[in-house]
C-alpha positions in Angstrom: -24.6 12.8 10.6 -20.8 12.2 10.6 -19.2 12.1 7.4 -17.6 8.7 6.6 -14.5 7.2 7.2 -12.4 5.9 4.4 -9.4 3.3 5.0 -5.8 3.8 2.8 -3.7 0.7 2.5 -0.4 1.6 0.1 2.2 -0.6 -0.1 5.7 1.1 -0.9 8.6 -0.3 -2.1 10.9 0.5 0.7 11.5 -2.1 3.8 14.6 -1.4 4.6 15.2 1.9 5.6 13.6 2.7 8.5 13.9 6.8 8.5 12.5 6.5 5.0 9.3 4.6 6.3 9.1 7.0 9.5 9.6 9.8 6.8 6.1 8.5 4.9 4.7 7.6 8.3 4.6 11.5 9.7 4.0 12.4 5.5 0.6 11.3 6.2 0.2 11.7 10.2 0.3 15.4 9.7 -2.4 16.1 7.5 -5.2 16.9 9.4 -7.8 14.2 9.8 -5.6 11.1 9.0 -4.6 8.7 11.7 -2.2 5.7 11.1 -4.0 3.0 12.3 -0.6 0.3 11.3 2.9 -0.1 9.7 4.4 -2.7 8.6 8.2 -3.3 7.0 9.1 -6.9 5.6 13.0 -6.3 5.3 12.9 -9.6 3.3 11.2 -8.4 0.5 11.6 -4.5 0.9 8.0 -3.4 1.3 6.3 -1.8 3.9 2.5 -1.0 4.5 1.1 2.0 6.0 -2.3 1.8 7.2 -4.4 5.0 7.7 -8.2 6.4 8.1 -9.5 9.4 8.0 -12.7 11.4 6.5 -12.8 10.9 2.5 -11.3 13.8 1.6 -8.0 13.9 4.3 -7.3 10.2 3.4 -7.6 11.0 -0.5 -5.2 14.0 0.3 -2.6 12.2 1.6 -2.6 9.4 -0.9 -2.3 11.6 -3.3 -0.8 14.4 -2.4 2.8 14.2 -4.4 4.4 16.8 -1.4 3.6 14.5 1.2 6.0 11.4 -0.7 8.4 14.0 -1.3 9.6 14.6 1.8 10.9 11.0 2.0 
């Protein structure tokens, strides 16, 4: 049996910067096991979504992991 799949969905407070949102975008791309499924930027209201999946422990990893927000 496969081990589950878990779905992240954070919302950061940064819309207007693209190579800020790239920056978070390859944050989490590299750890292995995540994959960014979306991202979205709202300029408007300076948010932007990053949607990744991964096994439990990958995706809990990269939410979490304060090294991987750094390098924004």
């Amino acid at each position: 049996m496969s081990a589950p799949l878990v779905e992240c969905v954070p919302n950061f407070s940064e819309g207007r910067r693209p190579e800020v949102v790239e920056s978070l975008r390859t944050a989490i791309a590299a750890l292995p096991g995540t994959l960014v499924l979306d991202v979205h930027s709202d300029r408007d209201h300076n948010r932007s979504v990053i949607t990744f999946a991964g096994p439990a422990q990958a995706v809990t990893e990269a939410a979490l992991r304060p090294s991987a927000w750094r390098r924004a």
